[in-house]
C-alpha positions as CSV (number, residue, x, y, z in Angstrom):
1,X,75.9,73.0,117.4
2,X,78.7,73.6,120.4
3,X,81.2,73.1,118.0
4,X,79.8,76.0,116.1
5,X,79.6,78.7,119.3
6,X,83.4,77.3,120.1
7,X,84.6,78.9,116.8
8,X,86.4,82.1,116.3
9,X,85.0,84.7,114.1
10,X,87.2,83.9,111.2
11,X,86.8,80.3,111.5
12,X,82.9,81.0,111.2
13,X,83.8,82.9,108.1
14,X,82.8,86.4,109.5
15,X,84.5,89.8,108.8
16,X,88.2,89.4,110.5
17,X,89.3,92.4,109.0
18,X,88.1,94.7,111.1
19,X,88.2,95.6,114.9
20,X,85.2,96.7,116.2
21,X,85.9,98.5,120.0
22,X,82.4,100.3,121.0
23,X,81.1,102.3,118.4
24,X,84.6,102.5,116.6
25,X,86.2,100.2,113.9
26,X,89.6,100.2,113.4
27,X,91.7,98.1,110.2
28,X,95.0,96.9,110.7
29,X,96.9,96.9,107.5
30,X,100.0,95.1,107.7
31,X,103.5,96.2,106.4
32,X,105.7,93.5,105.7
33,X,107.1,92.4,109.0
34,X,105.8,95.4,111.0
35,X,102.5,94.7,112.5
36,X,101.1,98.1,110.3
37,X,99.0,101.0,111.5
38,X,95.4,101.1,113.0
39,X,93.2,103.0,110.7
40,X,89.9,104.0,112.1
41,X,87.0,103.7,109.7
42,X,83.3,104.4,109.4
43,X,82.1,100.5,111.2
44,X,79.4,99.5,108.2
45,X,81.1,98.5,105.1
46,X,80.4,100.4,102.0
47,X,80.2,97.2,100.0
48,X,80.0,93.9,101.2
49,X,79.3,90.2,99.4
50,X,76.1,89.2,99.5
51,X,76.4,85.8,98.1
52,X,79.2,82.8,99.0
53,X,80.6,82.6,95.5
54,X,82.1,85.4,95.0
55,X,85.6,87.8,94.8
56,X,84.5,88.3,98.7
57,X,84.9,92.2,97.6
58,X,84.6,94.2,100.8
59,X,85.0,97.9,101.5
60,X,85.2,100.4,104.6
61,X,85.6,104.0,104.2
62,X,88.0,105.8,106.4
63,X,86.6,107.8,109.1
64,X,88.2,111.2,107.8
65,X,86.1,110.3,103.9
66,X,89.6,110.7,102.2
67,X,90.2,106.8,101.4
68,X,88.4,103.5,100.6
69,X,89.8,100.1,101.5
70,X,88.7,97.3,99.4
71,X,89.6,93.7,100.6
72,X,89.5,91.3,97.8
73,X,90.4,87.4,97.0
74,X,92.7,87.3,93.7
75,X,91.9,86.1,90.8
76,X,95.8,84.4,90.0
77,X,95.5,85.9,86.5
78,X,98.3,87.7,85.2
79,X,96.7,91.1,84.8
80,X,95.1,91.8,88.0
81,X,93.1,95.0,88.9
82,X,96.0,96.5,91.0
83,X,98.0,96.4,87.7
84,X,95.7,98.2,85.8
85,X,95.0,100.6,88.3
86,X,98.9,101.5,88.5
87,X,99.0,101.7,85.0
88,X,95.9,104.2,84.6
89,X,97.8,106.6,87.3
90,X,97.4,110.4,86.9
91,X,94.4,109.8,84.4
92,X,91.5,112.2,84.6
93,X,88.5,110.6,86.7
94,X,90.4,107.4,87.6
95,X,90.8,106.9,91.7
96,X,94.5,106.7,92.6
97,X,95.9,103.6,94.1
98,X,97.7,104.6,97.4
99,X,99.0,101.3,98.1
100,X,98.4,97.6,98.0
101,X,99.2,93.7,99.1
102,X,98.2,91.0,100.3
103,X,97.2,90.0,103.8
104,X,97.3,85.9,103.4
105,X,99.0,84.1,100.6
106,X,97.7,80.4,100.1
């Protein structure tokens, strides 16, 4: 049981990708070698796994409501959901990528 309350956060498995100072949350999104900007969001996640097994989809909504940040494992197939969402770009009712990559490779 010590070994358990010695453990960081991500070593327990818990949500490492965001910062939580006082009521705020704030999600550092890397960019390449830069350490990336701080962008506050609204603290619960919109969507958030419920089970172990699973693509560990997560999502927070910016603070302003403009974006959503999804957090995801991949899948390693060749079409991935990114993919399809740059190819469906400018259609009608189909949300708009911004931007996209990966925070761990393993």
């Amino acid at each position: 049981l010590s070994s358990y309350m010695l453990m960081s956060d991500e070593e327990l498995g818990l949500d490492s990708f965001a910062r939580y100072v006082g009521q705020h949350a704030y999600i550092t999104i890397p960019d390449g070698d830069n350490p990336g900007e701080q962008i506050k969001v609204v603290p619960e996640p919109v969507a958030r796994p419920v089970t172990i097994y699973s693509p560990g989809n997560t999502c927070y909504q910016t603070n302003n409501g403009e974006y959503l940040i999804k957090f995801s494992w991949g899948s390693g197939t060749k079409r991935s959901e990114i993919d399809a969402l740059r190819l469906a770009k400018g259609i009608y009712g189909v949300i708009n990528l911004e931007r996209s990559g990966d925070l761990y490779k393993i």
